[in-house]
C-alpha positions in Angstrom: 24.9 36.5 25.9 26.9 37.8 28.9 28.8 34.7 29.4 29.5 34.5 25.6 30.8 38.4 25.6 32.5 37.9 28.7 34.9 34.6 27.0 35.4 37.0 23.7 37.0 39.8 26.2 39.2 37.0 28.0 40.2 35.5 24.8 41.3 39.7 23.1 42.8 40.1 26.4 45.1 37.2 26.4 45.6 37.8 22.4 46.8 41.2 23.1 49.2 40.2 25.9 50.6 37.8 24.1 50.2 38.2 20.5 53.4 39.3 19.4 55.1 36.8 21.8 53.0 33.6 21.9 51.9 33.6 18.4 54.8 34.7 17.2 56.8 31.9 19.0 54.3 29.3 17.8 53.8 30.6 14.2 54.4 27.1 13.3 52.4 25.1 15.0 49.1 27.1 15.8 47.3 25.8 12.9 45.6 28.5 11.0 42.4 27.7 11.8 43.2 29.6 15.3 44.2 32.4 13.6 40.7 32.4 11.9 38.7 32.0 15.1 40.7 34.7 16.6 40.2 37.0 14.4 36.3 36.2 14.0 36.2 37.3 18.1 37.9 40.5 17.4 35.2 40.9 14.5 32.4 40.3 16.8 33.6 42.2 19.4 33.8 44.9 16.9 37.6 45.2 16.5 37.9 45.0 12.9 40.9 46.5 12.4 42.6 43.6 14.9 40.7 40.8 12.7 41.7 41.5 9.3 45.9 41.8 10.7 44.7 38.1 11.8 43.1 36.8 8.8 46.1 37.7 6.9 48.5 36.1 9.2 45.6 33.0 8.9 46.0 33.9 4.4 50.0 33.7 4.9 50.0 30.2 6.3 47.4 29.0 4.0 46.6 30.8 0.7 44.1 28.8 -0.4 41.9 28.9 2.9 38.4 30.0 1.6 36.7 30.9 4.9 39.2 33.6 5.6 39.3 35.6 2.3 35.6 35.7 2.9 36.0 37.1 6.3 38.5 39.2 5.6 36.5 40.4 2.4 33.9 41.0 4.6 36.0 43.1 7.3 37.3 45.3 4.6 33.9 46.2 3.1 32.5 46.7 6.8 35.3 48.9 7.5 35.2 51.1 4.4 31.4 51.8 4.8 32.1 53.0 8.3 34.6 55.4 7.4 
């Protein structure tokens, strides 16, 4: 479990350095899928806010992609029944 929380905090950290850079720049050839798995750590690692900004950017690539409106469904009702 240590290992696995360990690689989640490497993987925000470099997402946070980079995010507005690195994705930004390769908006068009990360496929959304990354954007997904991204935002699944930052769910996981209990940054929900961070996860649903992802799983749109993931929604504005690709519409239609299933598995993200029900993560992102899921972030929004886990963030309004914590507030």
């Amino acid at each position: 479990m240590l290992a696995t929380n360990t690689a989640a905090w490497y993987i925000i950290l470099f997402a946070t350095i980079y995010d507005e850079t690195f994705l930004n720049y390769a908006h068009h050839t990360i496929p959304t899928e990354a954007y997904a798995n991204l935002a699944a750590v930052h769910k996981d690692c209990g940054r929900v806010t961070e996860a649903i900004q992802l799983y749109r950017k993931a929604l504005e690539l690709r519409p239609d992609f299933g598995e993200a409106v029900a993560n992102l469904t899921h972030c929004l009702v886990s963030l309004r029944l914590n507030s």
